[in-house]
Structures are given as C-alpha cells and as structure tokens.
N, C-alpha and C positions, 0 to 999 in steps of 0.2 A: 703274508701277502706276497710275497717275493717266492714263494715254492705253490702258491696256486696262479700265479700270473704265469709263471712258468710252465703248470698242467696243461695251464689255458691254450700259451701259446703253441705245445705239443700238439695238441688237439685240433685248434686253426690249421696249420700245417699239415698235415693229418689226412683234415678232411678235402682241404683246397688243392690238394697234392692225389687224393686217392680219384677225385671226379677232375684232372687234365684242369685246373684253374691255377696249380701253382707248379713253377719248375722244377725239377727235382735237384737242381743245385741251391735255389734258393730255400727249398723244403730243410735239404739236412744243413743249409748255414740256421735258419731257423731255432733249428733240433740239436744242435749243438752249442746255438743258444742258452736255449731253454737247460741244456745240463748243465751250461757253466751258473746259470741263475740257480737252478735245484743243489747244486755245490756250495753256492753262498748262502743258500737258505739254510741249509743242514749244519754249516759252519757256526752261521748265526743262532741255529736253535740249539746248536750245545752250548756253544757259550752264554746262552742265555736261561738254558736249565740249569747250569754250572751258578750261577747270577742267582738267580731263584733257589736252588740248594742252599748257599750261602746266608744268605739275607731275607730269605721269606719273601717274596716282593708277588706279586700277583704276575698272572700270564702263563701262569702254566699249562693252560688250556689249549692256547694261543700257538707256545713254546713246542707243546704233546703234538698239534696237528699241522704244523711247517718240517717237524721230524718226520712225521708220519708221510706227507705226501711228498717230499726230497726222497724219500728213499722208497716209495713207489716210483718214484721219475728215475730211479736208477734202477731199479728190477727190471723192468722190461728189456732193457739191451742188454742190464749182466745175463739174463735170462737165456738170451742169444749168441755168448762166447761160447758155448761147449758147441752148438751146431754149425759154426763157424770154421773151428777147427776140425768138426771130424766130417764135413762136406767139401768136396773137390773145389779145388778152385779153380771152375770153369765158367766163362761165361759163355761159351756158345760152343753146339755143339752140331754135327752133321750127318749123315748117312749117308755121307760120300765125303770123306776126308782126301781124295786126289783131286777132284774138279766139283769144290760144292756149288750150290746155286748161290747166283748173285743178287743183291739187292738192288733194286732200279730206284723204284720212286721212296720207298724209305731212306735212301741214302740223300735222296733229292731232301727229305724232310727230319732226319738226322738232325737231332740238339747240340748246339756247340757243348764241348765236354763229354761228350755222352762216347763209349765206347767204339772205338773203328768197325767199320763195315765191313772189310775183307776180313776172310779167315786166320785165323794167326798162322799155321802153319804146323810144320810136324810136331814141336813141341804138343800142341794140341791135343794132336791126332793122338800121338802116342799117350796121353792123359788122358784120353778120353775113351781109347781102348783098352784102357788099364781098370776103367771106372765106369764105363758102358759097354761088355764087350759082345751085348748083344744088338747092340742099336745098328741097324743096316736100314739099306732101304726095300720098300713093300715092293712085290711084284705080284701083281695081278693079270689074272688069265682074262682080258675085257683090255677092247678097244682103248686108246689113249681119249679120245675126248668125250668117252661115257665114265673111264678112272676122274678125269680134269672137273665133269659136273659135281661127281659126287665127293671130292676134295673139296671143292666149292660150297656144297651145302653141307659138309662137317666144321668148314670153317663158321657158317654163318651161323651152326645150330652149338657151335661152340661159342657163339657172341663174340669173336673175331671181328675187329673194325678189319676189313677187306679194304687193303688202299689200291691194291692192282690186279686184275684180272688178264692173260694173256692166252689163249686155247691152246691148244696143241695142231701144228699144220700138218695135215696128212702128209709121210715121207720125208717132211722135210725142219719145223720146228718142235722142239721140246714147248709144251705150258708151261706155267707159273704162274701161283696166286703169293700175292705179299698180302701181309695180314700182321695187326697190331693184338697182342692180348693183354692184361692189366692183370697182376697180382691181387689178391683178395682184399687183403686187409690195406700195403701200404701204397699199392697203387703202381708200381713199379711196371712202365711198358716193358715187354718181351714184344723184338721184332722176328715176324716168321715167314720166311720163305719155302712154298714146296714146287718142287719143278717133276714135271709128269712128263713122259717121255716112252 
C-alpha cells in the first residue's frame, strides 16, 4: 500500500506539474516524497519476505508487488544518472554571449526559486563554447521586421506561450519576442528570448 500510494503520488505530481496546476518546487518536494515512501516500502517488503521465508505466513503476493513497484519508483531517476553526468551543466545558453538579450516581462513573471534571469557570465560562455561551439546567431539577408514576423510565427507554430511581442523600429530599435516552452514529459518551463535586429 505504502509503494503504490507512493506511484500514486508520483503520478499526481506528474500530471499537475506537466499542465502549470502545480509548482515545480512543490512537484519535486512531492517527488522526493514519494521516494522516501518507495524506500520504506522496499525496506518493509524485505523484511517481510524475510518474515514469510521464515515462518510460511501468507502475503507473499502482497510482499512480490510493494517490491516490484518500490523499485520501479526507483528506476526512473537511477535511469537518469548516466545522462546527468555526461550532459553539460548548463542551464542557459545564448548566441551572443557579450550582450545577450534580456528578459522583460518573464523576469516580471519569474517563480521564487526558479533560476536568475541575467546571464551568468564568462564562466558560461566559455562552457558553452566548449559544448556548443557552433551556436551563433542567424543572419538573414530580409528586412528586420519581415525576420521579427516570421520569428513570431515559428514561435507560435512551435506552441510557444508568447508573453511578449516587441517589433523592430526602423534605424533605431532591436525586436524581441519572450516566449515560454514546456518540456514533454515533465513539464519543466524553458524561458526564451529572441532579439531581431
């Protein structure tokens, strides 16, 4: 009971976390939850096939399927150590690491906890040249606010919640569209800024 209440609560979290209904710090308090409960279940069921080895006692059923779904609740993330370590650890990255673009209204809308908005800095950069060292930014031979449309409807045709739309002023400002995109599975906002110029 205690390694499927556990499933359960993965799964609530899960889902309430991947469609913006639940925060993502209260997701992974949740989710780390649920592993210290899949930990006690797994505990509980050796010691209780150990119990049942011993003594013949009934529940080995019981005992078979709190083992079994404990340590599915632990496959999925051991699953994700090896990718962990051999993927950069970057969270943000730029194609213009000496004046990248800035966040306006996502910074406005920015979750307590949630990662700073300004760029880290050279550290960064030099990480990210090391690990991206093709990433630059596009130049295209077309007017800036015929580039700024069609940035605009790759964002939308990319299902980008678009928070901020700003043109490009003839001679005198750079655009920028801010734009929110969501990971597949666990739902994780990526905030994105492109500036046309």
């Amino acid at each position: 009971r205690i390694a499927l209440f556990s499933a359960s609560v993965i799964l609530i979290a899960l889902v309430l976390h991947r469609f913006g209904r639940m925060d993502t710090l209260l997701a992974g308090g949740l989710f780390l939850t649920a592993l210290a409960g899949a930990a006690l279940a797994l505990l509980l069921g050796i010691s209780a096939a150990v119990v049942i080895w011993r003594r013949g006692a009934a529940g080995a059923w019981s005992t078979a399927a709190g083992i079994v779904v404990s340590l599915a609740i632990f496959a999925w993330p051991a699953s994700v150590v090896p990718f962990y370590y051999k993927m950069p650890h970057l969270n943000d990255v730029t194609t213009d690491t000496q004046h990248p673009p800035e966040f306006a209204a996502l910074a406005r809308e920015r979750a307590t906890g949630a990662n700073p908005v300004a760029y880290p800095g050279a550290t960064y950069a030099a990480r990210q040249a090391q690990t991206f060292p093709r990433l630059q930014a596009m130049v295209v031979d077309r007017p800036a606010d015929e580039v700024f449309d069609a940035v605009g409807e790759a964002a939308r045709r990319l299902h980008w919640r678009v928070v901020a739309e700003e043109p490009p002023e003839r001679g005198r400002t750079s655009g920028h569209i801010e734009a929110e995109d969501r990971t597949l599975i666990l739902g994780f906002v990526d905030d994105v800024v492109v500036r046309v110029e």
